[in-house]
N, C-alpha and C positions, 0 to 999 in steps of 0.2 A: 601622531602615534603611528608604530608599524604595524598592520595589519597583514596577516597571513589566510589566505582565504582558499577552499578548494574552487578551481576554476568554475565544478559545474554548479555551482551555485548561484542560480537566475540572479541577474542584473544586483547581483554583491557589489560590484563597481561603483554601481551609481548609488545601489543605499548608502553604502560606509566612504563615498567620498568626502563628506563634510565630518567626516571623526579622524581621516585621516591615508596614509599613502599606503594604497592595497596592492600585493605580491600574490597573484595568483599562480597557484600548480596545481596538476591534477592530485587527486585526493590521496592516491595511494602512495607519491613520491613523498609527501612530507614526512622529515625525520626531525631528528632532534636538533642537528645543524641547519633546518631550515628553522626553526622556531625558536633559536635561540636570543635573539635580541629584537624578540617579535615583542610586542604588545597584547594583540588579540588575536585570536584564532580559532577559525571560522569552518571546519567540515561539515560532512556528509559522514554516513555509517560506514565505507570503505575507510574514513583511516581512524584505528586504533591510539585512543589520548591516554595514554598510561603514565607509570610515575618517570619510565626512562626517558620518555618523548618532555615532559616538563622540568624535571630536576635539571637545576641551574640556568634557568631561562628566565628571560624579565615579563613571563607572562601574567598579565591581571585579570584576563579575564576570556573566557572560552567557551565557544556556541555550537551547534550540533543544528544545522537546519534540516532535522527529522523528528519524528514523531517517536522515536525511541530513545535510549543512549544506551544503550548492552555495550559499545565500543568504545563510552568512555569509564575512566578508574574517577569515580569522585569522592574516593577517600585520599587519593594521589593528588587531585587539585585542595580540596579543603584545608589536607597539612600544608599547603602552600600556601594557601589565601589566594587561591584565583577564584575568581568566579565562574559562574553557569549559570545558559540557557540552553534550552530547547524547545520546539516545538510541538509539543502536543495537541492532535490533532488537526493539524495544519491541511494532513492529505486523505483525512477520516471520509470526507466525501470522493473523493477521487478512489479509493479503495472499492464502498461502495456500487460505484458505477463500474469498475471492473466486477465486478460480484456479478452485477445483473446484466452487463455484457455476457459475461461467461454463461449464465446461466441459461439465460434469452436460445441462446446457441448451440448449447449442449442439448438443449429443450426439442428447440427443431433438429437436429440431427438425429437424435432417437427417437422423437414423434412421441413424447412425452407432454403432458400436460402439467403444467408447472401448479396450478390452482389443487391436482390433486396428492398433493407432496408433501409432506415434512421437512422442513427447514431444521436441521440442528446448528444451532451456534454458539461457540465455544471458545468465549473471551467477549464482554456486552460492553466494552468502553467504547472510545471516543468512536472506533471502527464498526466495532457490532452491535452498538444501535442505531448507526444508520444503515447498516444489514437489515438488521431486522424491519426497519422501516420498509426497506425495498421490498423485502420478503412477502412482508403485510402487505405492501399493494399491488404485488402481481400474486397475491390468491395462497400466498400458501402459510401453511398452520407450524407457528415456530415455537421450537424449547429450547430454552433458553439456560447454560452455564455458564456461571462466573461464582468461584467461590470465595472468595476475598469481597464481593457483593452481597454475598449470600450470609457472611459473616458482618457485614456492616449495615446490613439494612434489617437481615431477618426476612424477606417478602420472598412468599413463595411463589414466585413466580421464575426463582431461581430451579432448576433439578438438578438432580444428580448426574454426574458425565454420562454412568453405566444408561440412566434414562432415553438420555438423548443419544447416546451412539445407538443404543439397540431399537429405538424407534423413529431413526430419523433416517428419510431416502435421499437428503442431501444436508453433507457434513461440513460445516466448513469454521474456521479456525482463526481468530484476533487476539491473538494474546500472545504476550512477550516474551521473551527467549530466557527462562528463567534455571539452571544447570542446580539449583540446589534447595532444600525449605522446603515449607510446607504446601507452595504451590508450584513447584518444580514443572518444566515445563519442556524439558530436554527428551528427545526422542518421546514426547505426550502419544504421539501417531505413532506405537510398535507393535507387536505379534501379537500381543494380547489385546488391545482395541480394537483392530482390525476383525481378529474373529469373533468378536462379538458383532460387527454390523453388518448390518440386514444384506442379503445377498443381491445385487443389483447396486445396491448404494450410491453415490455420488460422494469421491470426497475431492476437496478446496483447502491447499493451502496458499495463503496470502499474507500470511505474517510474519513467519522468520521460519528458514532453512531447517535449523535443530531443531523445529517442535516437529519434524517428521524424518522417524528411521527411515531412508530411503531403501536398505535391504529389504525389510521388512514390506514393505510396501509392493517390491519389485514380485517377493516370494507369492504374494496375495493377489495379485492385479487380476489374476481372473475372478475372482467373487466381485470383484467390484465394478458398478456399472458407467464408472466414468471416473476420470482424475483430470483435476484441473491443478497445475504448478505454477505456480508465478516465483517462488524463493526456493532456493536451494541448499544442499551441504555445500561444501565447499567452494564456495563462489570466491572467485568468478571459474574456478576450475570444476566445473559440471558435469556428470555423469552422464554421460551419451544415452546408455540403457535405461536410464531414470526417463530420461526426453521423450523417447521412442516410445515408450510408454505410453505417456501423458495425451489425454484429448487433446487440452490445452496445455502450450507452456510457454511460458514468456519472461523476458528477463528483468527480472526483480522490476518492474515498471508500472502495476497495480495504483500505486499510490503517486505516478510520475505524470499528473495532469497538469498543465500550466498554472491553473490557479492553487492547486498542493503547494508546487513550486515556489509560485510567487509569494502564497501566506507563509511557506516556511522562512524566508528572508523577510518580511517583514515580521513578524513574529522576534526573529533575533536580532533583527534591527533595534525592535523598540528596545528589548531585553535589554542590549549594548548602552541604548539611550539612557535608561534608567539606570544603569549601573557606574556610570559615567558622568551623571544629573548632567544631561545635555539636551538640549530640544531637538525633534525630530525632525528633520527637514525634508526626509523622502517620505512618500505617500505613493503606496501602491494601486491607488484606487480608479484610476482610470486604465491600468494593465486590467485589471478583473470586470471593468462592464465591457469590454470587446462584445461586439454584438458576430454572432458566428454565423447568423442565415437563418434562412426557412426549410422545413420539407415536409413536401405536401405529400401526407400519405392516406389521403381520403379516395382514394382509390384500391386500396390494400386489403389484399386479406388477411394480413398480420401486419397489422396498424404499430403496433408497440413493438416487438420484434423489429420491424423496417426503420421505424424512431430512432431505434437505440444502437443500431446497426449502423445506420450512417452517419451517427453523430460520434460512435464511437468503433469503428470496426476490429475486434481485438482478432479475429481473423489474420490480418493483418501485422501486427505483433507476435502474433505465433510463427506465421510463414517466415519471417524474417529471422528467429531465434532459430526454426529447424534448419537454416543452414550452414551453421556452426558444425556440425556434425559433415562437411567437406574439409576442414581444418585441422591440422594435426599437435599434437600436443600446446605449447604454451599460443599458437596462435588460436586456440579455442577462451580461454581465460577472456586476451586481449580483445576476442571479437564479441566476448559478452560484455567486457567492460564499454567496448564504444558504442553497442546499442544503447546503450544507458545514458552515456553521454552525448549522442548525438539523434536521442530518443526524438519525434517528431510533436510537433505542438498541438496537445491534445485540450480543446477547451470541453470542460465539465458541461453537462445536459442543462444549465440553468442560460447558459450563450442563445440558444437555440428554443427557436419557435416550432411547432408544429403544427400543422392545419389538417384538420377531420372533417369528416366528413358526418351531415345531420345525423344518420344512424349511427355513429362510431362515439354516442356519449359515453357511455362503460371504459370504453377502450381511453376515452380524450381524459380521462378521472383518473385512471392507472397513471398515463403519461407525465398528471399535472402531480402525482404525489410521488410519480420518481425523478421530480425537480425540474419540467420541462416547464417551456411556454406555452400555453395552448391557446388555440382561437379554433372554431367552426368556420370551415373554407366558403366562402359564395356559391 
C-alpha cells in the first residue's frame, strides 16, 4: 500500500513499515496531487482533508495523529468510504503539564500563592480533567464548565460559564474550536467575557486559536493579571502585538511531549491495524519507559516549583517563540512552523524521579499527584 504521511509524525516510518511504503512531506505541502494514488494518509492539524484534497483519489482510509480533527471534512471522507482515526487524548497529559508549568511560573513571578486561587475550567474532557487534577493537587479550588456534560450527566458539579468567569482568578480553556450550534466555541474569549472577569485575573488558552478574540483580548489586557498563549489566530502567521502581550507564549507546543507524540502514532497505528484486519507489529512501549533522571530537591525552598521546572522549563519555549518578532513577514509563519517541527524532546513528569527531603512530605504528595516519582533522599 502507499502511504502518505506528514513528516513530523514521530517514528510513522517504522509504525506503518509493515502495512506498507511511506512518502513523507511536511504537513502543509500535501495537496491533492500528492494524495492521489496514495492509499493512507496520515497528518497532523496543519493540513486541512477536505472534499478537494480527496475527490478522485484511491484513498481508503485517513488518520489525524491529534486529539482534534476541526481540519478534517468527515462528511467529505464518509461520501467516499474512506475511513477515520484520531487520537483522542493521546496528548491530554502533556497539555496538562503545560498548565502546571505555566502556572508554577506565573505563580513565582507575581509572588502569588497558587493554594489561594480559583481554578476556572472551561471544557472537562480528555484535557480538563487532568487540569483539574493538577489544580486539586497544587491547592486550589476549581469550577468547573462543560455543558454538553452538564446535559449528559445532569451533575452539578458542572456551573454556569458566567459562574466560573466571574469568580475565577485563573481562567483557562479545553475545548474544541466549534464556529456554529449550540455549543459554539468561536471567539468563546470576547468583549463581553472578558469584562465580566475578576480584575487581576489570569487567563490560559491551550486549546485552539478561535476560542480567543485576539482584538478583544489585546483592548482588555490591562484588567487582566496574567495571559498565558500557547494557540493562536492565524497560525502559523502570528500577531506580534498579541505576543508582546502574553506573560507566556509558545508555539502551539502545549500538547507536544514525546510521549503525546508517540501515543498519537500508536493510537493511529492500531486504528490503521483494525481497519485493515492486520496485526500489529509495532509496539511503542519501550519509546514511553525511557527513564529521564533524578532531581534532588531536598534542599529547596520551592521543592514543587524547582520539580516542575527542570523537568519541564516552559521558560524556555517562550524565549525561543519571542524571537520570531526579529523576522519579517512570511519568515515569521515559517519560523513558527519549524519550532514545532523541530520542537525539542520533552518527556512527561512520570520519566522522572524526585528526591525530598524528610520535612518536604506535603510538598513530596503534591509532586506524586502531579505524576512524578518520588522517594525521601538519605
Amino acid at each position: 500500500m502507499k502511504i502518505i504521511a506528514d513528516a513530523n509524525i514521530p517514528f510513522v516510518a517504522e509504525a506503518f513499515a509493515d502495512i506498507g511504503t511511506i512518502d513523507l512531506h511536511p504537513g502543509r505541502t500535501i495537496t491533492h496531487e500528492t494524495v492521489t494514488d496514495a492509499d493512507l494518509l496520515l497528518v497532523r492539524s496543519v493540513t486541512p482533508v477536505n472534499a478537494e484534497l480527496v475527490a478522485g483519489t484511491n484513498l481508503k482510509f485517513v488518520a489525524s495523529a491529534t486529539s482534534g480533527f476541526e481540519h478534517i471534512d468527515l462528511p467529505a471522507l464518509q461520501e467516499r468510504g474512506i475511513g477515520f482515526a484520531h487520537a483522542p487524548g493521546s496528548n491530554a497529559n502533556s497539555v496538562a503539564e503545560y498548565f502546571t508549568a505555566a502556572v508554577l511560573r506565573l505563580s513565582k513571578m507575581q509572588e502569588r500563592e497558587l493554594s489561594a486561587l480559583v481554578l476556572g475550567i472551561v471544557g472537562v474532557g480528555n484535557v480538563g480533567s487532568l487540569v483539574l487534577r493538577c489544580g486539586k493537587a497544587l491547592g486550589m479550588r476549581c469550577l468547573l464548565n462543560d455543558p454538553p456534560r452538564k446535559r449528559l450527566t445532569g451533575n452539578e458539579i458542572y456551573v454556569s460559564l458566567e459562574e466560573v468567569v466571574e469568580s475565577s482568578d485563573i481562567l483557562t480553556f479545553h475545548v474544541p474550536l466549534n464556529r456554529s450550534g449550540e455549543d459554539a466555541t468561536y471567539h468563546l474569549v470576547n468583549s463581553d467575557l472578558l469584562s465580566r472577569m475578576k480584575p487581576g485575573a489570569i487567563l490560559i488558552n491551550a486549546s485552539r486559536g478561535g476560542v480567543v478574540d485576539e482584538a478583544a483580548v489585546i483592548a482588555a489586557r490591562s484588567k487582566l493579571g496574567g495571559l498565558v498563549a500557547d494557540v493562536w489566530n492565524h497560525e502559523p502567521d502570528i500577531d506580534p502585538s498579541y505576543l508582546a502581550l502574553a506573560d507566556i507564549a509558545t508555539p502551539h507546543i502545549a500538547g507536544y511531549s514525546f510521549d503525546g507524540k508517540v501515543q498519537g502514532t500508536a493510537m493511529i497505528y492500531k486504528a490503521a491495524c483494525k481497519f485493515l484486519h492486520g496485526n500489529q507489529a509495532w509496539s511503542p512501549k519501550k519509546l514511553l519507559s525511557e527513564f529521564a533522571g533524578s532531581i534532588d530537591v531536598s534542599g529547596s525552598a520551592d521543592p514543587v516549583g524547582e520539580a516542575v521546572a527542570k523537568a519541564y522549563d516552559i521558560a524556555d519555549d517562550d524565549a525561543r517563540l519571542r524571537t520570531i518578532s526579529e523576522r519579517q513577514g512570511s519568515e515569521r509563519g515559517n519560523f513558527f512552523d519549524l519550532l514545532r517541527a523541530a520542537y525539542p524532546k520533552r518527556l512527561e513528569f512520570a520519566h522522572f524521579e524526585i528526591k525530598c527531603g524528610k520535612a518536604q512530605e506535603p510538598q513530596r504528595k503534591i509532586l506524586a499527584a502531579l505524576g512524578f516519582k518520588t522517594k525521601i533522599a538519605d
